[in-house]
N, C-alpha and C positions, 0 to 999 in steps of 0.2 A: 504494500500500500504506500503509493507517495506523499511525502509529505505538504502540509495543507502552507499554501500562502498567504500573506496578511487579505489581501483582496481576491484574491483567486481568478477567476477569467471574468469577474463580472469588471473587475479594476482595470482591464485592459482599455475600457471605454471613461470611468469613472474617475479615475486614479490622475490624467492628466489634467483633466478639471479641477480637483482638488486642488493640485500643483500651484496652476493658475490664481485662482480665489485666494490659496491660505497666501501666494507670494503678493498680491495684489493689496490683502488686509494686512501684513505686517509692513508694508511700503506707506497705507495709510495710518498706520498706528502710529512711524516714525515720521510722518510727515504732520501728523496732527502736534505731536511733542512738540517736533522744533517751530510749525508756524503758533505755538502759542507763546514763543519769545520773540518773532519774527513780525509776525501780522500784527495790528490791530483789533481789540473786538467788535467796534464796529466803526465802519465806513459813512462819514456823512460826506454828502455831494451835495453842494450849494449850486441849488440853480439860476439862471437870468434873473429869472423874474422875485426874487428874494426870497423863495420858498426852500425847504432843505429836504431833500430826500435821503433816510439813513438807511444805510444796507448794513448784513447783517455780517458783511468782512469774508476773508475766503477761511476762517476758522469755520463758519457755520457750512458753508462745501466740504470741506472735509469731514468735518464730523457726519454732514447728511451720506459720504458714499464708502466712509468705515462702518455706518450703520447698517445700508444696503449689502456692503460683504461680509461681516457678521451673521444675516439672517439668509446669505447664499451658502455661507459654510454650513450653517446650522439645517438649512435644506440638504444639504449635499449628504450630511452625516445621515439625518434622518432616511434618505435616498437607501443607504449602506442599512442601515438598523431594517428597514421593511423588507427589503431585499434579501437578508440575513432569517428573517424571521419564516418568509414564504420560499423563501428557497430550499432545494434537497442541502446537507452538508460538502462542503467543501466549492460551491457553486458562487460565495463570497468569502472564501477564503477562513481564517481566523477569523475576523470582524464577524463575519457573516454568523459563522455559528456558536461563537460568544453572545451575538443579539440572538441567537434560538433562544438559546439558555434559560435567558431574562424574559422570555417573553410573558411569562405572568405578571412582571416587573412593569414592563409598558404598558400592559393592561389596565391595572390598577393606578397608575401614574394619570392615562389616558380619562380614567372615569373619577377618577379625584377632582382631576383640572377642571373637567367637563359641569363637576355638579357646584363643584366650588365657585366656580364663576358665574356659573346660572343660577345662585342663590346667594352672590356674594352679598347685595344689599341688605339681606337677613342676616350674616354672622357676626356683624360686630366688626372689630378690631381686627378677627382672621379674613374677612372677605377685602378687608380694605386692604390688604396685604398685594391682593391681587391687581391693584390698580399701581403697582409698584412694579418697573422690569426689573430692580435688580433682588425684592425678595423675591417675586415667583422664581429666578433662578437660582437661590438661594434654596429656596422649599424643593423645588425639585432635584436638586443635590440630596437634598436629608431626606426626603422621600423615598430616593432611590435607595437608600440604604436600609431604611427603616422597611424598606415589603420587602429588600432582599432577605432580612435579616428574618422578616415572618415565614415566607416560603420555602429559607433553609430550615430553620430552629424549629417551623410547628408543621409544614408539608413536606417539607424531605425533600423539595425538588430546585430545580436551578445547577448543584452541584452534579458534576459528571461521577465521579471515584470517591472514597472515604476520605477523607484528610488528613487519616493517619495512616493510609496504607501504602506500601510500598512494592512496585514491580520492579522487577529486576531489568537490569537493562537502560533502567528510561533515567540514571542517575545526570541530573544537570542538563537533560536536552533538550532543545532547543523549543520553541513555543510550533506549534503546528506538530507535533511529532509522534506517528502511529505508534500504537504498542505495538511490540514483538511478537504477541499473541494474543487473540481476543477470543475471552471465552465468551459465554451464554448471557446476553443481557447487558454487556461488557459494551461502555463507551472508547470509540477504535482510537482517540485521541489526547493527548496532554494537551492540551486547547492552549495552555499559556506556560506550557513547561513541566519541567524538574527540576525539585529543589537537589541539595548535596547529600538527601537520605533517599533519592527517588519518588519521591511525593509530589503530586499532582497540583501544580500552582495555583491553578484560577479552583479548584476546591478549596484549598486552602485561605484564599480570600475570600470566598464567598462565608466560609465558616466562621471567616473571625468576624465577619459583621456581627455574628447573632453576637459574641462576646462583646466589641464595643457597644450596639446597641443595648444589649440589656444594662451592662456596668455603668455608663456614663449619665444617661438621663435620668435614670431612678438613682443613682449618687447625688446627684446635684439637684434631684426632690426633695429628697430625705435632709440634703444640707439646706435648705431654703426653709425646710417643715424646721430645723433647730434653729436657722437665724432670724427668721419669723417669730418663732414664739417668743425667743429672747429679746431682740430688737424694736421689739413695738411697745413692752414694757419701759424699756430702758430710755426710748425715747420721751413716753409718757407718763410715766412719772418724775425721771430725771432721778436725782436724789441717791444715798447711798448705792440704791439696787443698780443704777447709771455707773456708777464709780467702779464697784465688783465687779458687775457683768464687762467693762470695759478694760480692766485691770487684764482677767481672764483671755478674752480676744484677742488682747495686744498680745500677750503672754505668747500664744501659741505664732499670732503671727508674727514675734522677732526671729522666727528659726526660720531661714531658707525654707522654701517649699518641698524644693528638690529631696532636700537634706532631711527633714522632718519624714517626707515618705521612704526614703530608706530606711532611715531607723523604725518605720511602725510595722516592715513589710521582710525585716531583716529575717532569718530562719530563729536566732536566738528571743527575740519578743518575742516571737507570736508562738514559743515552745513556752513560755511563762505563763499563754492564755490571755495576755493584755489586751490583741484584738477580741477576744469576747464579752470580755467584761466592759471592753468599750460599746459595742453592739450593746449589749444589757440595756444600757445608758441611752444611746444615742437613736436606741430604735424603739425605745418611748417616746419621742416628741412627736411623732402624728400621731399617736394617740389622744396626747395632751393639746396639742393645736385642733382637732376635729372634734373631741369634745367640747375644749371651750368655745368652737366656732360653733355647735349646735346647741349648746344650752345657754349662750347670748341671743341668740336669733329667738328663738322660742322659749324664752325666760317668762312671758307672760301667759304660755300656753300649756301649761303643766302636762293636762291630759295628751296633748302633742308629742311632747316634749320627752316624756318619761318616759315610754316605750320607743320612739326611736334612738333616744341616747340609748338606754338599756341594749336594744338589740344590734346599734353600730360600736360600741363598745366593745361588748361580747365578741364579736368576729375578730376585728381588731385585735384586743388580748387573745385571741386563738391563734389569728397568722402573727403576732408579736411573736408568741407563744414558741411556737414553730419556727421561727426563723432564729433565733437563739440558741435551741437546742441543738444541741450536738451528741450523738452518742459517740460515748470514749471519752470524754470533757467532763471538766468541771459541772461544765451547766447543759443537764443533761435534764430538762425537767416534765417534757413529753412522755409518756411510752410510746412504742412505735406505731399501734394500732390508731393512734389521734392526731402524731405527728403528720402535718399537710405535706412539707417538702425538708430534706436537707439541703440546704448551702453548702455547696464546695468549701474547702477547708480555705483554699488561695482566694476565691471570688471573694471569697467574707471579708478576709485580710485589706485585698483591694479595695472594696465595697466602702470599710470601716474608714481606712485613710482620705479615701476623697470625700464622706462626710466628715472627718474629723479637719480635714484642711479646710477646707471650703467654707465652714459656716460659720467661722468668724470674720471674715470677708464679706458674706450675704451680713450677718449681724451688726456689722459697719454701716453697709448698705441703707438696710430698714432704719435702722437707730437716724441715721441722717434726714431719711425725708420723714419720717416721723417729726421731727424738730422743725421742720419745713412745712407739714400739713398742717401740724396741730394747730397753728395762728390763724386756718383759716374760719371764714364764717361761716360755714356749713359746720364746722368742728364746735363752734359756738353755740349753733341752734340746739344740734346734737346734744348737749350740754345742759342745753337751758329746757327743754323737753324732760328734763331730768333720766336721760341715758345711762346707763352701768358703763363704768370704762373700757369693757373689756367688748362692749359691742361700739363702741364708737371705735376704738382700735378695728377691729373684723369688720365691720362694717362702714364705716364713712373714711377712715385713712387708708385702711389696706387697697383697696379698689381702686382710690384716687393715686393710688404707688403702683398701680401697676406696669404703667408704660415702663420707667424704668427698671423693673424687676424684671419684666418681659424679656425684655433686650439682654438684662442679666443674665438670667437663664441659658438663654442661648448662647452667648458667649464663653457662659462658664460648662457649657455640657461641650462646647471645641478645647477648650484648657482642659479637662479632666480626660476629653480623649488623647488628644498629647502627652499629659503623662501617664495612661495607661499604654499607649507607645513604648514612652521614656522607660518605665517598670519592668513592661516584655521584652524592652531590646537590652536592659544588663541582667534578667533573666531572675528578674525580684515578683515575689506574689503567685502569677499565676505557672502552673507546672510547664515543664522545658519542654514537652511536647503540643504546647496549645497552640494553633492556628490562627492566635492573636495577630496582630498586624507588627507589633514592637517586635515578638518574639519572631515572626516569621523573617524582618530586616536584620537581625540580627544574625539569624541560620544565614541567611543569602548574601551577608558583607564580607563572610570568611572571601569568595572566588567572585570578589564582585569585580575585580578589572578584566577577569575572564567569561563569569557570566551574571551577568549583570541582569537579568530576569528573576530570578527571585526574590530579589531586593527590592525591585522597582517598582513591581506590580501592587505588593503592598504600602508602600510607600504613596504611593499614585494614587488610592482607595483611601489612605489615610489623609492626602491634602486635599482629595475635592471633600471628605466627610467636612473639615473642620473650615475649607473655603465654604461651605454652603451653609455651615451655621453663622459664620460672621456675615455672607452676604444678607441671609436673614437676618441676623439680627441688624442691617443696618435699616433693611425693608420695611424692619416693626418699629425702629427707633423713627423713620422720616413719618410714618401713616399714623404714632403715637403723638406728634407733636403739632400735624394737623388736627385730632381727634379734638 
């Protein structure tokens, strides 16, 4: 069987076009640069008769025909993905049947866009997002990763081979490259390589999404659930609990970040049990933020009130419950017949450090526009209605903080994917065989000036993940500031 080319015979028509377009758009990238030292922005021509007509300068040409070959590449690609998806294998090369792969991927992309837009003026905050080019391309970066990450982790499908399995033969070769032998059921290609154990590249990437996606986002929930509940006190009341709680955050953030998660992630702490007993800790505060967020809201509705706190409580302290427990540990406080899930030993580790760094960062955060809401007049009416504090907090400041938390968020779930990189590539937290993206750069840097595919592919997955959250978050910050 020969081996498969980046475009295959469909590139022979497609491929000089590409050529064309991308040299065309990089001529006008470097020509927009330099005419914005060069040109002026805009051109007034004073005519006869006293009147002035302003043009809009040759900056606005350029920028109008870097825009036109931007959405010619973006066709062109697209052109290759469709092509890829309805063609037999090997008929667009590599491209081609890497866009097979994903095709649940564009599916779900396709019908997101579709309903999101056609219902944007009902969502709020998210539909305005779409009136934004640079978040919609930002969401559809993080999108992409977030149905890759559902279609591997809970349907099985996307990935060609196991991640962790190895044929013989296929050590370090090249991207396009048939197995030696294909048994029953058996995909006949390394779509994007071998790594330097014989493992199958573009699985391997596709796998460690599910790891980033589950570790990052619900890290940097959990750390917003503790800077939340600490920071809106802090700001609101001010006074001694201001002082301590403040004392505390600074505390944790004089240490290097870097340096703080080596030591929380080292083999020596976490044989001591310190990450669990910080879990214990640290994965009580959505408990304690969702309860006091529901029994401020319905404080005057007891019969309301009482059974649903009771019954979101309960579940609450049951997955608390379960997620703590470890058997073989200390805190082992499930039997197994009720235990919901165990947490990997590593995940946990990981898990615990980017709540424990991160939420005195968010507790900065809140504590600051806290001291910024609270002067206003809605905070006053609130007030003088005679309000409980802790519903003026949840309810009239928190809400009015969210644009900046928003944005937070999302910049802080591209930081916590960086250093779960930084953690997998010197080989801290999660075990030496994960198909993490860090760990995977790391296996692939030993022969990187030889083969430099291993390295890459995850590397290239890991900067559009964290380009597409800061391009969002700057999409939520511009549609946040109009709101």
């Amino acid at each position: 069987m020969e081996p498969l080319t980046w475009t295959g015979s469909f590139g022979n028509v497609l491929d000089p076009i590409f050529q064309i377009v991308a040299g065309l758009f990089l001529v006008a990238v470097l020509a927009q640069f330099v005419g914005a030292y060069v040109f002026a922005p805009i051109n007034d021509h004073y005519n006869p008769d006293g009147t002035i007509t302003r043009g809009k300068g040759a900056n606005a040409s350029i920028a109008t025909a870097l825009r036109y070959l931007l959405l010619a590449l973006c066709a062109i690609v697209a052109v290759y993905i469709v092509a890829g998806v309805f063609s037999p294998v090997g008929t667009v090369g590599i491209l081609g049947a890497v866009a097979k792969q994903f095709s649940p991927v564009w599916i779900a992309l396709l019908a997101t866009f579709l309903l999101s837009i056609s219902y944007k003026r009902r969502l709020g905050l998210y539909g305005k997002l779409f009136d934004s080019t640079v978040g919609m391309i930002g969401f559809a970066l993080v999108m992409f990763w977030v149905f890759t990450a559902i279609f591997v982790g809970i349907f099985d499908m996307i990935a060609v081979h196991d991640p962790l399995s190895q044929v013989s033969r296929m050590k370090n070769k090249l991207p396009g490259t048939p197995l030696p032998s294909i048994e029953d059921g058996q995909y006949a290609f390394y779509l994007l390589g071998g790594d330097n154990l014989a493992r199958d590249v573009f699985s391997r990437m596709v796998h460690g999404s599910v790891i980033v996606i589950v570790i990052a986002p619900f890290a940097t929930l959990f750390a917003f659930m503790v800077g939340i509940t600490l920071g809106l006190p802090a700001g609101y009341f001010g006074g001694k609990l201001d002082t301590f709680l403040s004392f505390l955050a600074n505390l944790v953030l004089a240490f290097p970040v870097i340096l703080l998660f080596y030591l929380l992630v080292t083999p020596e702490i976490v044989a001591t049990g310190i990450p669990n007993y910080m879990a214990t800790v640290l994965f009580v505060f959505p408990i304690i933020f969702v309860g006091i967020l529901l029994n401020s809201r319905f404080y005057t509705r007891p019969k309301l009130r009482n059974p649903l706190l009771s019954g979101v409580l309960l579940v609450m302290i049951w997955i608390y419950l379960s997620a703590i427990s470890a058997p073989g540990t200390k805190i082992n406080l499930l039997p197994g017949a009720i235990d919901l899930f165990n947490i990997n030993s590593g995940i946990l580790v990981v898990f615990v450090s980017v709540v424990f760094v991160n939420a005195p960062t968010v507790f900065r955060i809140v504590r600051g526009l806290v001291l910024d809401i609270q002067t206003r007049d809605y905070v006053a009416a609130a007030q003088t209605r005679g309000e409980g504090p802790w519903y003026i907090m949840l309810w009239e400041i928190l809400p009015n903080a969210r644009g900046p938390l928003i944005v937070d968020f999302c910049l802080r779930i591209g930081y916590t994917t960086i250093l779960l990189g930084t953690l997998g590539f010197f080989g801290l937290g999660l075990p030496p065989e994960s198909p993490d993206w860090g760990t995977t750069i790391n296996d692939g840097r030993k022969l990187l000036a030889i083969y430099p595919h291993p390295a890459i592919v995850p590397a290239m997955s890991l900067l559009s993940l964290v380009l597409g959250l800061n391009l969002l978050a700057d999409g939520l910050r511009e549609e946040s500031l109009r709101d």
